[in-house]
N, CA and C atoms as a LAMMPS dump frame, in Angstrom:
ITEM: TIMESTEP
0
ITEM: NUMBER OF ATOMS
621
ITEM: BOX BOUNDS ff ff ff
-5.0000000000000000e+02 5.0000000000000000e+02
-5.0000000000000000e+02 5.0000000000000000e+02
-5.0000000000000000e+02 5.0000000000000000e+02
ITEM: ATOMS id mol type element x y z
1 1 1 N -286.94 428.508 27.466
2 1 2 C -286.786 429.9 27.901
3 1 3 C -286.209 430.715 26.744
4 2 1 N -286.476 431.901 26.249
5 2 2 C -286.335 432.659 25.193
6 2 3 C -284.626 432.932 25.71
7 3 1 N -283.829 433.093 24.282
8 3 2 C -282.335 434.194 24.677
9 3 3 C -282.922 435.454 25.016
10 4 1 N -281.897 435.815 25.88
11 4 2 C -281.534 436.873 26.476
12 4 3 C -280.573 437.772 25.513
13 5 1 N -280.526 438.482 24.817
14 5 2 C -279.096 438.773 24.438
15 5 3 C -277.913 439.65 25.574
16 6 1 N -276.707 439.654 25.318
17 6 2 C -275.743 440.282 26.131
18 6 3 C -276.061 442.088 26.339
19 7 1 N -276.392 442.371 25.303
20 7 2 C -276.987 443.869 25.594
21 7 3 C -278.157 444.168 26.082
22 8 1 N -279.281 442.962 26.286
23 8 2 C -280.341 443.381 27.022
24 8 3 C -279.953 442.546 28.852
25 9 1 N -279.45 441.498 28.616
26 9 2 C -278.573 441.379 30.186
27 9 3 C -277.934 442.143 30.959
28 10 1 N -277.165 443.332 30.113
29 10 2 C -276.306 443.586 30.829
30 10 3 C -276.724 445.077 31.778
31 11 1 N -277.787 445.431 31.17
32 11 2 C -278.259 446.174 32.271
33 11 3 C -278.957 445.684 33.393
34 12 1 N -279.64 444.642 33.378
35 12 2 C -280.325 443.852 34.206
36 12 3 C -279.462 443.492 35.345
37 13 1 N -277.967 442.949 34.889
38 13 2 C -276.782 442.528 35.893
39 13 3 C -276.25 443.931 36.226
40 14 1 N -276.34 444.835 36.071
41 14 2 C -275.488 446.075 36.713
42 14 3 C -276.782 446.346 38.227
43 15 1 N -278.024 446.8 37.515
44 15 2 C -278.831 446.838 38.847
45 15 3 C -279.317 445.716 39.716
46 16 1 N -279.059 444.233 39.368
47 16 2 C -278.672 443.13 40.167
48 16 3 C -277.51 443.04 41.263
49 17 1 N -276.315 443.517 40.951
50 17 2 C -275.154 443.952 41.267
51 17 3 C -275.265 444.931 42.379
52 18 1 N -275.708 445.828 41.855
53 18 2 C -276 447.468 42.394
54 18 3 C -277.186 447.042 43.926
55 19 1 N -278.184 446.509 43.322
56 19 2 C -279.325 445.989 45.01
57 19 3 C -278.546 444.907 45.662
58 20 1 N -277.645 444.192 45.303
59 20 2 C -277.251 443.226 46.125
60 20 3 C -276.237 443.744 47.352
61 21 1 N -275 444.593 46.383
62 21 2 C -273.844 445.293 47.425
63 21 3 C -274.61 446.355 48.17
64 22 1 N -275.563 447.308 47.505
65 22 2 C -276.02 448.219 48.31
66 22 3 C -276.69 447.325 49.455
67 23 1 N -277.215 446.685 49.783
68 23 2 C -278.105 446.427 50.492
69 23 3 C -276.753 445.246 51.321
70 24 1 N -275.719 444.52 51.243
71 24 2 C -274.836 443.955 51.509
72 24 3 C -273.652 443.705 51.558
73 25 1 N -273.331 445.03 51.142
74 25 2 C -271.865 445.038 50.919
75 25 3 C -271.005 444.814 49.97
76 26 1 N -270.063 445.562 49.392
77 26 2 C -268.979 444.935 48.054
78 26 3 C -268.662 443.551 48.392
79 27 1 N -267.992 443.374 49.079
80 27 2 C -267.689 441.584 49.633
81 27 3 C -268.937 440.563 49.386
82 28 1 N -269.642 441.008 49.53
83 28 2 C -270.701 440.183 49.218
84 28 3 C -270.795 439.658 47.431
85 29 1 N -270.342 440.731 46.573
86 29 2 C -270.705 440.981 44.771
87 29 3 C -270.039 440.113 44.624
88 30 1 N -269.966 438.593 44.788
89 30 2 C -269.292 437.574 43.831
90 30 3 C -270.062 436.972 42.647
91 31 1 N -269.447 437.082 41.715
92 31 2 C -270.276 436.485 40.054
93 31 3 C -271.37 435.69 40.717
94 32 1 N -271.325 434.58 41.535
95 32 2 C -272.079 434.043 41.671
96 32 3 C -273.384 434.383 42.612
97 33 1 N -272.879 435.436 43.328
98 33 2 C -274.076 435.998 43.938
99 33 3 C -274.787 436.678 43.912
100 34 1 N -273.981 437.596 42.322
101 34 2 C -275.025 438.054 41.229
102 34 3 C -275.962 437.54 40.279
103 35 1 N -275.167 436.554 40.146
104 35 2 C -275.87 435.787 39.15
105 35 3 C -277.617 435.332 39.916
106 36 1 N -277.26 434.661 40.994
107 36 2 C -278.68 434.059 41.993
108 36 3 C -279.464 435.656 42.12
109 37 1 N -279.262 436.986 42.744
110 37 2 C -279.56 437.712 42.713
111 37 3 C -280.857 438.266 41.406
112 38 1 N -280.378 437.885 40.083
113 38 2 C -281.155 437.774 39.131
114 38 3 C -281.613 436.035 38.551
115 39 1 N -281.097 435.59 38.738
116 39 2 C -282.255 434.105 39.278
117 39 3 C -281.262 433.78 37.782
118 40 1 N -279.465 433.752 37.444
119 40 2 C -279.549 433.421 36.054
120 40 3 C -278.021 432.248 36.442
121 41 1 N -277.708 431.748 35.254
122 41 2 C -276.126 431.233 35.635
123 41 3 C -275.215 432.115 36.075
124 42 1 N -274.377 431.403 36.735
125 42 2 C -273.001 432.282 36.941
126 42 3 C -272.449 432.861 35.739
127 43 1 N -272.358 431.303 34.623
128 43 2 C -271.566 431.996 33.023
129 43 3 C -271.958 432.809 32.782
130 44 1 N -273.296 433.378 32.685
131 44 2 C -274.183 434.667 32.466
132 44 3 C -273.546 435.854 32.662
133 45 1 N -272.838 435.817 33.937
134 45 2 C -272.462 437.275 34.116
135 45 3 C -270.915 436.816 33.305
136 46 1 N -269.985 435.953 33.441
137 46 2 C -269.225 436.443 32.56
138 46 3 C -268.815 436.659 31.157
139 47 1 N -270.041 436.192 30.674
140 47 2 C -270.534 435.727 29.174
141 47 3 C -270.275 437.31 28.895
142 48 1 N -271.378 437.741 29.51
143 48 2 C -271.759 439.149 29.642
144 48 3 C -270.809 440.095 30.349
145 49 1 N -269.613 440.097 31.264
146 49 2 C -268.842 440.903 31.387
147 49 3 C -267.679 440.552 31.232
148 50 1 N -267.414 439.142 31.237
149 50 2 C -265.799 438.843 30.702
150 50 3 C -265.476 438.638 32.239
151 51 1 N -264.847 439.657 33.079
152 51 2 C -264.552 439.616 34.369
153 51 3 C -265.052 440.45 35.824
154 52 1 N -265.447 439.706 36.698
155 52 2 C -265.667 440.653 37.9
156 52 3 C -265.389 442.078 37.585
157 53 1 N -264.152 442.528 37.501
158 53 2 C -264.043 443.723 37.446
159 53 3 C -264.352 444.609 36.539
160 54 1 N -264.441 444.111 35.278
161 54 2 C -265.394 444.502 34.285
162 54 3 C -266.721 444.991 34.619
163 55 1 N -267.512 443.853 35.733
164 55 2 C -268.685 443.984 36.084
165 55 3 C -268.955 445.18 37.004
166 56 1 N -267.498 445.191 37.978
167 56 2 C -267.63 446.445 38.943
168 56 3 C -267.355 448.043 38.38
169 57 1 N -266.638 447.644 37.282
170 57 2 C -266.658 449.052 36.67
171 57 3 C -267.759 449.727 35.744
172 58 1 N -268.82 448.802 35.059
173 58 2 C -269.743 449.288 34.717
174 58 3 C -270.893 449.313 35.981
175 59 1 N -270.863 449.028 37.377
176 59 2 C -271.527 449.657 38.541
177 59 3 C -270.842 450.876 38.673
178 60 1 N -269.874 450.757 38.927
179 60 2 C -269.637 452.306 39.013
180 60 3 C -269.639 453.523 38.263
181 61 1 N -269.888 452.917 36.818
182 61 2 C -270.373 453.73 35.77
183 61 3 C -271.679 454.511 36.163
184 62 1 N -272.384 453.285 36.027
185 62 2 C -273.833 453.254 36.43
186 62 3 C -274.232 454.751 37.342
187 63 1 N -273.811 454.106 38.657
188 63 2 C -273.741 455.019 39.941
189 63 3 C -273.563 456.339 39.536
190 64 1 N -272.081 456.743 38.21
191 64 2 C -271.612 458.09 38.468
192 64 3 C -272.628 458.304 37.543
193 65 1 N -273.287 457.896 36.603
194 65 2 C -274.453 458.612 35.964
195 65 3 C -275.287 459.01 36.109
196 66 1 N -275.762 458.044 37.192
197 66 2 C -277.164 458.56 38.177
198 66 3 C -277.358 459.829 38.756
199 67 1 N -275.956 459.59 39.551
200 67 2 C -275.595 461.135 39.882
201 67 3 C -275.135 462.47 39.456
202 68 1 N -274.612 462.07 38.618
203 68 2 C -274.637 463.601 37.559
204 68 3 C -275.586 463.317 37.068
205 69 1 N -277.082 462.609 36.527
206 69 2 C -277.612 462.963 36.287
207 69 3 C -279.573 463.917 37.571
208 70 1 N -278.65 463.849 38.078
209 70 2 C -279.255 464.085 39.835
210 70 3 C -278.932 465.369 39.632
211 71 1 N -277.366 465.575 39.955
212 71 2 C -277.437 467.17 39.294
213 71 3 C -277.431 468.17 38.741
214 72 1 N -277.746 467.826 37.365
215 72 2 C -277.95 468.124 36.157
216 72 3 C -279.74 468.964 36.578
217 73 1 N -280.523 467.76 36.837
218 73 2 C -281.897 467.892 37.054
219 73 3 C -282.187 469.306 37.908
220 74 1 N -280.983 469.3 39.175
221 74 2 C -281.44 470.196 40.218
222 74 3 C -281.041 471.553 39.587
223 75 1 N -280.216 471.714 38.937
224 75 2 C -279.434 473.096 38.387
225 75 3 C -281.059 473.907 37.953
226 76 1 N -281.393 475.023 39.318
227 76 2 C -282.046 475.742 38.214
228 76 3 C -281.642 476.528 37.055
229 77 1 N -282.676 476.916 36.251
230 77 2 C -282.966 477.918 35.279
231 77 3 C -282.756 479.292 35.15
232 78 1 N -283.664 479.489 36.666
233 78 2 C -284.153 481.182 36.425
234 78 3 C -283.347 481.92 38.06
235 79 1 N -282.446 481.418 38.274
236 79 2 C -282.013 482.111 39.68
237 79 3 C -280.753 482.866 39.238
238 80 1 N -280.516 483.477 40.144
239 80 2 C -278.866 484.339 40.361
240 80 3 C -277.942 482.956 40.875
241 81 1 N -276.935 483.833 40.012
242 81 2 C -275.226 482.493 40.59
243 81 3 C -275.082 482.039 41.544
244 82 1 N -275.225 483.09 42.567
245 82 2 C -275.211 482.454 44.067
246 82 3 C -276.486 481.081 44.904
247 83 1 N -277.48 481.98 44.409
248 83 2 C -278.587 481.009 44.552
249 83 3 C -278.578 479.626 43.888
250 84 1 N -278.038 479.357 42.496
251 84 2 C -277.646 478.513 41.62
252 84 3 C -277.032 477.749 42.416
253 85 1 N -275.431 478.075 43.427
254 85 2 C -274.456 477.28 44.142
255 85 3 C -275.229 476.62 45.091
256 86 1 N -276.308 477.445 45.487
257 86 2 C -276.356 477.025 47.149
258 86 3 C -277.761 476.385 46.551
259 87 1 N -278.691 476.185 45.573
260 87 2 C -279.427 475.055 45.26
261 87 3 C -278.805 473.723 45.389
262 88 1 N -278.023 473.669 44.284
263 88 2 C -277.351 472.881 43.368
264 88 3 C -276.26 471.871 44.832
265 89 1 N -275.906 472.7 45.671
266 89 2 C -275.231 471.89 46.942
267 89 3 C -276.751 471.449 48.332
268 90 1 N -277.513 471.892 47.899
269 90 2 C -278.648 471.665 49.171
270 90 3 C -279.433 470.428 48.064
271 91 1 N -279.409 470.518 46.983
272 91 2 C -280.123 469.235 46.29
273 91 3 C -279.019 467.991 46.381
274 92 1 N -277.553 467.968 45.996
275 92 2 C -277 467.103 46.14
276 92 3 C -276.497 466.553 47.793
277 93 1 N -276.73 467.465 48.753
278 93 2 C -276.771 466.968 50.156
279 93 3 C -278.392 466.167 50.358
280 94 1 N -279.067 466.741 49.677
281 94 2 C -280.381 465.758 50.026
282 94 3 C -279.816 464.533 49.222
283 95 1 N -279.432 463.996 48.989
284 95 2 C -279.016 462.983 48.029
285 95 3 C -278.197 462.386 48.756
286 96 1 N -277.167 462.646 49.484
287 96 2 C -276.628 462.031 50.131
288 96 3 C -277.181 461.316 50.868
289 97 1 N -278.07 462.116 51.778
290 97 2 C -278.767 461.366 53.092
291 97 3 C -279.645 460.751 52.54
292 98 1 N -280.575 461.006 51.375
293 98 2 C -282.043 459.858 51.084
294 98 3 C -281.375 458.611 50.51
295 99 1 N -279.853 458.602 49.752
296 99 2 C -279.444 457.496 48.994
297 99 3 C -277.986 457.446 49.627
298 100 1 N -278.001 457.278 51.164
299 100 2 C -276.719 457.06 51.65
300 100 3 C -276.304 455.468 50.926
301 101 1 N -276.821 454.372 50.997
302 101 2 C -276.657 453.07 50.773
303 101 3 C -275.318 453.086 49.85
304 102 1 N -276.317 453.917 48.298
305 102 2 C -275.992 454.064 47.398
306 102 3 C -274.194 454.965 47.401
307 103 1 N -274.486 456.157 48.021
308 103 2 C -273.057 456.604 47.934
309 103 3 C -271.76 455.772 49.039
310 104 1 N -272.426 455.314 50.216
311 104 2 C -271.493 454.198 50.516
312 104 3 C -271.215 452.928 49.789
313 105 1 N -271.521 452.495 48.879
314 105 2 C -270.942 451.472 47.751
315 105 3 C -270.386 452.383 46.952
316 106 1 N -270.326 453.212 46.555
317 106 2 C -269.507 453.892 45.368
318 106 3 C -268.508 454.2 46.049
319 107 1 N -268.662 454.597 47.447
320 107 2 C -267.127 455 48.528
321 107 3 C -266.283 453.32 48.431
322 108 1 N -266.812 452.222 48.81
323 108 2 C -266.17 451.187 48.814
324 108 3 C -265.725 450.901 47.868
325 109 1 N -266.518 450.9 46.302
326 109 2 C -265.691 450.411 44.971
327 109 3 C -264.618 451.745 44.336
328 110 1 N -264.708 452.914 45.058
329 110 2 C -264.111 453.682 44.707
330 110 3 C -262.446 453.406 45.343
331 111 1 N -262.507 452.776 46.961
332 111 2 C -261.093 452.614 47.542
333 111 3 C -260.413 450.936 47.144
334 112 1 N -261.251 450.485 46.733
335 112 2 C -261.144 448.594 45.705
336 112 3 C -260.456 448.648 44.531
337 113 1 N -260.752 449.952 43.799
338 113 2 C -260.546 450.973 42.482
339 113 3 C -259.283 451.182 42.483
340 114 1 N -259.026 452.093 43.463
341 114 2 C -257.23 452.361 43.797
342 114 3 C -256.152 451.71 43.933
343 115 1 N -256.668 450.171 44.322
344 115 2 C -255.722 448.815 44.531
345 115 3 C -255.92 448.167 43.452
346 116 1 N -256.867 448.154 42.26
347 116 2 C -257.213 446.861 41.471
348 116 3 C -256.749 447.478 40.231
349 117 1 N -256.107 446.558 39.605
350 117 2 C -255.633 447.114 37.754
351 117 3 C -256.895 446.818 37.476
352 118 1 N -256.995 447.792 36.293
353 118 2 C -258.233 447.662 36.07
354 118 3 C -259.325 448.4 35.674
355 119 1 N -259.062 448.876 37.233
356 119 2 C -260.304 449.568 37.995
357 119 3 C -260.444 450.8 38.167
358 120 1 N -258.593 451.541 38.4
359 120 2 C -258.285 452.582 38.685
360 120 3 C -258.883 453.613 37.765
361 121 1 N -258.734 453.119 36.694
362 121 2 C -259.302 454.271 35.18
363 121 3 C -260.828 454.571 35.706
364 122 1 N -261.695 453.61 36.078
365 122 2 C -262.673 453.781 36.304
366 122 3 C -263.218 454.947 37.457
367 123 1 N -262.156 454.777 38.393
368 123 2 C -262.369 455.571 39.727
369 123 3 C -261.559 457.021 38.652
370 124 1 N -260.929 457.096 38.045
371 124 2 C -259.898 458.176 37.63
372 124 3 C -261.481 458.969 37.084
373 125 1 N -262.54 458.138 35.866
374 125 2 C -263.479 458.597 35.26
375 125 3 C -264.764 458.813 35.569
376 126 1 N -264.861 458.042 36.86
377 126 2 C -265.56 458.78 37.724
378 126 3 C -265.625 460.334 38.446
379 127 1 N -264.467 460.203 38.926
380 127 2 C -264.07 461.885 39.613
381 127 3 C -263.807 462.402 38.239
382 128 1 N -262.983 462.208 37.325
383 128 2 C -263.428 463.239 35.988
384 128 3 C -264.651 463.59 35.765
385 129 1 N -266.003 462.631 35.771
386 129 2 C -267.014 463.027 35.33
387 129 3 C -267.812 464.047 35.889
388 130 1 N -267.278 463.599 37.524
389 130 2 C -268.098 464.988 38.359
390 130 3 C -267.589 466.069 38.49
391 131 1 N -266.426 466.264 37.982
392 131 2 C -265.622 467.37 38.344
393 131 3 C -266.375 468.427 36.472
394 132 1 N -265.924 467.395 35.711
395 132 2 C -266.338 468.204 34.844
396 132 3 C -267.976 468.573 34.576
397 133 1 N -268.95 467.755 34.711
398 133 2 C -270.192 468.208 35.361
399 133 3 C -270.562 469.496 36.227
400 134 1 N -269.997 469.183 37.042
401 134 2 C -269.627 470.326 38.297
402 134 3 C -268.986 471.618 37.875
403 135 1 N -268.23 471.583 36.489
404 135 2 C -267.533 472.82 36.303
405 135 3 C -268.288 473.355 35.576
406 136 1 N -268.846 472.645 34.641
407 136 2 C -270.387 472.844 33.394
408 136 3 C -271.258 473.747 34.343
409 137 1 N -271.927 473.179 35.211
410 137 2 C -273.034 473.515 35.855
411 137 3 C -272.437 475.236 36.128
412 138 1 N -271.399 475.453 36.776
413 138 2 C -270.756 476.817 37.189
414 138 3 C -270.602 477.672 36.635
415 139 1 N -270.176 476.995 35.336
416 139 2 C -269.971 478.234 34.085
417 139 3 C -270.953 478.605 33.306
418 140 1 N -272.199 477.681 33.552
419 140 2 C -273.448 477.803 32.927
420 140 3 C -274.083 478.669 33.577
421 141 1 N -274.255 478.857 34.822
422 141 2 C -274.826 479.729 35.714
423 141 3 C -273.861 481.11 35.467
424 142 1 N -272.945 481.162 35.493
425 142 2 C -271.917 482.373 35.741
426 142 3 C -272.362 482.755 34.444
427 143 1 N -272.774 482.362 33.402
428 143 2 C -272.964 482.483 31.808
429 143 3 C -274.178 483.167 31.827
430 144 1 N -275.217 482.504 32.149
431 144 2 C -276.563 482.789 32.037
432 144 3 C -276.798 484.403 33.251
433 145 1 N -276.342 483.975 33.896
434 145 2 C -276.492 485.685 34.958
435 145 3 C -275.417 486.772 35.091
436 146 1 N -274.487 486.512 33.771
437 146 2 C -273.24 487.465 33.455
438 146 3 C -272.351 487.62 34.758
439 147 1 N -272.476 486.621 35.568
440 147 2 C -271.404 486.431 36.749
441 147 3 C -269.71 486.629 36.37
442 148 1 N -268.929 487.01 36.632
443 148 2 C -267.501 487.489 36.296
444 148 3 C -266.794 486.306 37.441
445 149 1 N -266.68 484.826 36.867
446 149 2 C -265.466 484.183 37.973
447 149 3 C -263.847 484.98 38.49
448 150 1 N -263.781 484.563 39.541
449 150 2 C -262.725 485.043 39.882
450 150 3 C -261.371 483.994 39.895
451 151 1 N -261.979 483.02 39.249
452 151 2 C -260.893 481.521 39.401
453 151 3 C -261.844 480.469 37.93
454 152 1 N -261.215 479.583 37.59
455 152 2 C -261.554 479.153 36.758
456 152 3 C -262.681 478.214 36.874
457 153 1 N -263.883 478.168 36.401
458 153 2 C -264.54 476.826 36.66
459 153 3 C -264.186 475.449 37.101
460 154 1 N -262.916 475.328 36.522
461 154 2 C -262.629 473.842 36.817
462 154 3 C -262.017 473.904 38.537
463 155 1 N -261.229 474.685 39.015
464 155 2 C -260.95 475.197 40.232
465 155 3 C -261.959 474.991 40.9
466 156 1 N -263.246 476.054 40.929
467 156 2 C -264.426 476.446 41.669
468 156 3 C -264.952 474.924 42.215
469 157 1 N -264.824 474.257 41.118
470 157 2 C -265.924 472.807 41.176
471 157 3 C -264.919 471.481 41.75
472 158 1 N -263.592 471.705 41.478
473 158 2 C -262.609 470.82 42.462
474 158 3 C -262.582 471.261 43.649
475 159 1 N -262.939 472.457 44.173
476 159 2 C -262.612 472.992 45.77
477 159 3 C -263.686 472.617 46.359
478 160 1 N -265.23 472.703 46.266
479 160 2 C -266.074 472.362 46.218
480 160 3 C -266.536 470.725 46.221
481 161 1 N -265.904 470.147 45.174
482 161 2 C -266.041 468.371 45.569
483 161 3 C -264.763 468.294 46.788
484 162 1 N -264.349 468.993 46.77
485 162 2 C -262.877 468.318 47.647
486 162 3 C -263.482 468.122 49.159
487 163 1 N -264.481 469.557 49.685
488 163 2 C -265.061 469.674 50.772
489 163 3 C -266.283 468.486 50.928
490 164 1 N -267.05 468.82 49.831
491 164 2 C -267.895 467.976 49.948
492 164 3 C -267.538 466.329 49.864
493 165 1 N -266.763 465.537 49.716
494 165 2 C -266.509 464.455 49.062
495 165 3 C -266.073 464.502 50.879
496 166 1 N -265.186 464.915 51.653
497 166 2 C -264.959 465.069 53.345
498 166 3 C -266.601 464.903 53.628
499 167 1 N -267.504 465.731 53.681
500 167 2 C -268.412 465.826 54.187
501 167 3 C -269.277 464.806 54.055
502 168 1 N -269.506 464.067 52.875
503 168 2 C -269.861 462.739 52.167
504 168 3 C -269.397 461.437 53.424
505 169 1 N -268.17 461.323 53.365
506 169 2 C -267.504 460.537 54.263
507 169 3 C -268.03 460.508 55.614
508 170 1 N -268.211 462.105 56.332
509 170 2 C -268.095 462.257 58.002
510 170 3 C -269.447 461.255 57.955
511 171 1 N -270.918 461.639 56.724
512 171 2 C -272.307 461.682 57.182
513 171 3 C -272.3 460.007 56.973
514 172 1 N -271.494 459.521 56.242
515 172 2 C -271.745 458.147 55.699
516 172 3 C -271.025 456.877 57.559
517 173 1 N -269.839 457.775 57.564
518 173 2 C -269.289 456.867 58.854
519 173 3 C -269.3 457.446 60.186
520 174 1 N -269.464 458.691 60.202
521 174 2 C -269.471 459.316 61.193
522 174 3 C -270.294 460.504 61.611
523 175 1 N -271.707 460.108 61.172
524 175 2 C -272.172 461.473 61.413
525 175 3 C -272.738 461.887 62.654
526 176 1 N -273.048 463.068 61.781
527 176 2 C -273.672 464.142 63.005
528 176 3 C -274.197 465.494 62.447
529 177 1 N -275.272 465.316 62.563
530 177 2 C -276.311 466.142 61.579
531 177 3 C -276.146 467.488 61.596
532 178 1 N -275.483 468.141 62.932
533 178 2 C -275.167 469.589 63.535
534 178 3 C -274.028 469.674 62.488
535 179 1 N -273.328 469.64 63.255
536 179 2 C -272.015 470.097 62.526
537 179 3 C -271.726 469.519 60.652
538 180 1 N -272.695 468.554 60.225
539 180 2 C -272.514 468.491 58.754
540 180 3 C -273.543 469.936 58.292
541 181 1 N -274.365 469.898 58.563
542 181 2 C -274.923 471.318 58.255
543 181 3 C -274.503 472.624 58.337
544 182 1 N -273.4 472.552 59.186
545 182 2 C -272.424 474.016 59.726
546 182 3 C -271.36 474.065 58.538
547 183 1 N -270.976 472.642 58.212
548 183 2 C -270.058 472.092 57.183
549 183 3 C -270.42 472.454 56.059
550 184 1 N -271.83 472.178 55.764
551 184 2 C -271.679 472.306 54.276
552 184 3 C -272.341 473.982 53.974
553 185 1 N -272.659 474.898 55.481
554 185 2 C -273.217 476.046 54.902
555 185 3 C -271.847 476.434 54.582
556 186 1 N -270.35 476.125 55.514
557 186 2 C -269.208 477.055 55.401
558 186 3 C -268.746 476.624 53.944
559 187 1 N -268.729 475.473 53.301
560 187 2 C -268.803 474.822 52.039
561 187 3 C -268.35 476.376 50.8
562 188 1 N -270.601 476.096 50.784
563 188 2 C -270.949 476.775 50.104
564 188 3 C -270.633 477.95 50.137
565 189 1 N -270.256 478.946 51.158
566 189 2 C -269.944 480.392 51.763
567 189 3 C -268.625 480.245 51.079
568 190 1 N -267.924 479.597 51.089
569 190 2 C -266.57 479.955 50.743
570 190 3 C -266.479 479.547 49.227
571 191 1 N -266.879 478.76 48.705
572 191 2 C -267.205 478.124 47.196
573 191 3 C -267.601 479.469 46.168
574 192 1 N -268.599 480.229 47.347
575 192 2 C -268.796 481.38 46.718
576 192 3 C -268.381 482.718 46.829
577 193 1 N -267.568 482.64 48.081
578 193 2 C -266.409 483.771 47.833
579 193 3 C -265.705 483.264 46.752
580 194 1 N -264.732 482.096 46.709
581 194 2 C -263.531 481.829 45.99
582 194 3 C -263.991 482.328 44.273
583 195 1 N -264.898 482.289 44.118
584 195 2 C -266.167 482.28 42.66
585 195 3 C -265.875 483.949 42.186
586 196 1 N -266.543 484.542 43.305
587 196 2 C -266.741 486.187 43.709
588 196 3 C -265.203 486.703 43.535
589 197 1 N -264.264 486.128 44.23
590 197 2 C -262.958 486.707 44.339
591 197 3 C -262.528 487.434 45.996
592 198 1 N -263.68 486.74 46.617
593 198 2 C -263.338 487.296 48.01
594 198 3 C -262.956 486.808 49.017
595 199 1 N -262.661 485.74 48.777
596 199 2 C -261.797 484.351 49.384
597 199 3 C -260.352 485.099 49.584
598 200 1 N -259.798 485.13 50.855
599 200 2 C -258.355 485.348 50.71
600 200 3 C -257.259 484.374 50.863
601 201 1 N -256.771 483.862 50.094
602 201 2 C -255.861 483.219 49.862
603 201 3 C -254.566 483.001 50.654
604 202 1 N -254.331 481.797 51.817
605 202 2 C -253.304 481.98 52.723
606 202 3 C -252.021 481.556 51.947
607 203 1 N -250.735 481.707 52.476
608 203 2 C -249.775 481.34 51.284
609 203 3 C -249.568 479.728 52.299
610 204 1 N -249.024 479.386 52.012
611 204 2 C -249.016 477.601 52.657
612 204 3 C -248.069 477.233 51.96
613 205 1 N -246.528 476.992 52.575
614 205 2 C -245.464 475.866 52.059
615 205 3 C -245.94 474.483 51.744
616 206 1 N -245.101 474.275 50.507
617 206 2 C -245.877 473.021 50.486
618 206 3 C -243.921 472.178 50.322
619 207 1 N -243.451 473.152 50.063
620 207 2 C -242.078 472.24 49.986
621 207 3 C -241.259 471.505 51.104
């Protein structure tokens, strides 16, 4: 049988990884049931990742790339700011529901993430990546159609995942197709006041 080298394996074991938990669960991703998954040794995967968690953090790499690169793709060109928001959230809600599998494994290695040394950086560079993606996309639009923010990009696009990342959750464990749609129009409605400057701001103790 020809070598394999470690850099042409190791993409092979991330989407080995990636069809096995999606389709079975994180509990299921043991070295060795990746390894059978791609028909190779167990040493294989740690030859190639050193450790499990090594292995789970370049899935979750994986995952957050896919998806910013998902909405990267949808961002039109030629629309007004507003239209821009409310694309750009109606393409990544289709995404949710056609590749639920997919965002429920990134929900599971994301709360595995929070408990595991390790791992945490990974979940930390994950939500960095979309947040700053997400702020790109805003200021690019606000740029291109001379839009005047009323709050900073990075704001606009954290208030915005904060809702949506809730809404992510209800459709993945608890849904209900009515009221996520009521959810994510009030989302967007307010994403784009807060943008506009017409959001009013309640004062809220926090001490």
């Amino acid at each position: 049988m020809a070598h394999v080298s470690a850099a042409e394996r190791r993409p092979q074991l991330i989407k080995a990884a990636i069809d096995l938990m999606t389709r079975e669960g994180v509990a299921a991703g043991s070295t060795r049931a990746i390894a059978a998954e791609l028909g190779v040794a167990q040493a294989t995967v740690h030859y190639t990742f050193g450790t499990k968690a090594d292995l789970y953090r370049a899935v979750m790499e994986q995952l957050t790339d896919d998806l910013i690169a998902q909405a990267e793709r949808a961002a039109p060109e030629d629309a007004g700011f507003e239209e821009t928001i409310v694309a750009l959230a109606g393409a990544s809600w289709r995404t949710v529901r056609e590749e639920a599998t997919r965002y429920r494994l990134l929900t599971e290695l994301s709360m595995i993430a929070l408990r595991t040394p390790g791992l945490s950086e990974a979940y930390q560079g994950y939500y960095r990546g979309v947040s700053e993606v997400t702020a790109k996309l805003v200021s690019k639009a606000a740029a291109r159609t001379g839009y005047e923010l009323a709050q900073p990009a990075e704001t606009i696009a954290r208030f915005f995942l904060a809702g949506f990342d809730g809404l992510t959750l209800q459709c993945l464990y608890a849904p209900d197709e009515f009221s996520e749609d009521v959810g994510l129009r009030a989302l967007v409605s307010a994403t784009i006041a807060l943008a506009a400057g017409r959001l009013e701001l309640a004062n809220v103790p926090t001490d």
